[in-house]
C-alpha positions as CSV (number, residue, x, y, z in Angstrom):
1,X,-62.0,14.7,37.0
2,X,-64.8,12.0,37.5
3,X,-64.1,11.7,33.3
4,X,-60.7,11.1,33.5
5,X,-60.9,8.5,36.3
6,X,-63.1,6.6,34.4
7,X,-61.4,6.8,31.1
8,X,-58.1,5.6,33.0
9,X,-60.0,2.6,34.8
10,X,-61.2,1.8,31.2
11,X,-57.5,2.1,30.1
12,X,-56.3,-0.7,32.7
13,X,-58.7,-2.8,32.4
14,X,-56.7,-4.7,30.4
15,X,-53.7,-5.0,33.0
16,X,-56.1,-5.8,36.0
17,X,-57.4,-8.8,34.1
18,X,-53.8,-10.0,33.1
19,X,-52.5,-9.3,36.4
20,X,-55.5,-11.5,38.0
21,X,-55.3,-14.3,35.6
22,X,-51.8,-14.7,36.0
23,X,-52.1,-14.5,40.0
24,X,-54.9,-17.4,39.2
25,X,-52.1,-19.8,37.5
26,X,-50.2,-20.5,40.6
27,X,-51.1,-22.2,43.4
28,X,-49.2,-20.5,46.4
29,X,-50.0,-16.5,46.6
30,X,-47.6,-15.1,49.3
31,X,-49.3,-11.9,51.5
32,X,-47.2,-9.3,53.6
33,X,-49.8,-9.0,56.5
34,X,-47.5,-6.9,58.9
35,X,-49.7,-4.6,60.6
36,X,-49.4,-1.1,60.3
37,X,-50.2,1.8,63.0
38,X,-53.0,4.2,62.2
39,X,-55.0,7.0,63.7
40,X,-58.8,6.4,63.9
41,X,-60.6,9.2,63.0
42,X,-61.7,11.7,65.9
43,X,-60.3,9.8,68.2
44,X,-56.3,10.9,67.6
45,X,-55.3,7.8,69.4
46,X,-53.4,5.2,67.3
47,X,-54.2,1.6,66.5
48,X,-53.2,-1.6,65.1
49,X,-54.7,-2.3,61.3
């Protein structure tokens, strides 16, 4: 599995750098920073993340 993780970050590559280089070329970038409710480990009580 380790193999086949690899070979696929190898694969997109490619897409990552495209992706980032165009995210690069503009001079607002617009982030969805809602915060979501999770459970922390062990503790079974929710929180804000």
């Amino acid at each position: 599995m380790r193999e086949w993780l690899g070979a696929c970050g190898v694969q997109l590559h490619s897409l990552v750098d495209a992706l980032k280089q165009e995210m690069l070329n503009h001079s607002v970038l617009h982030a969805d920073e809602t915060p979501v409710t999770t459970l922390k480990p062990g503790n079974k009580k929710p929180h804000r993340a």
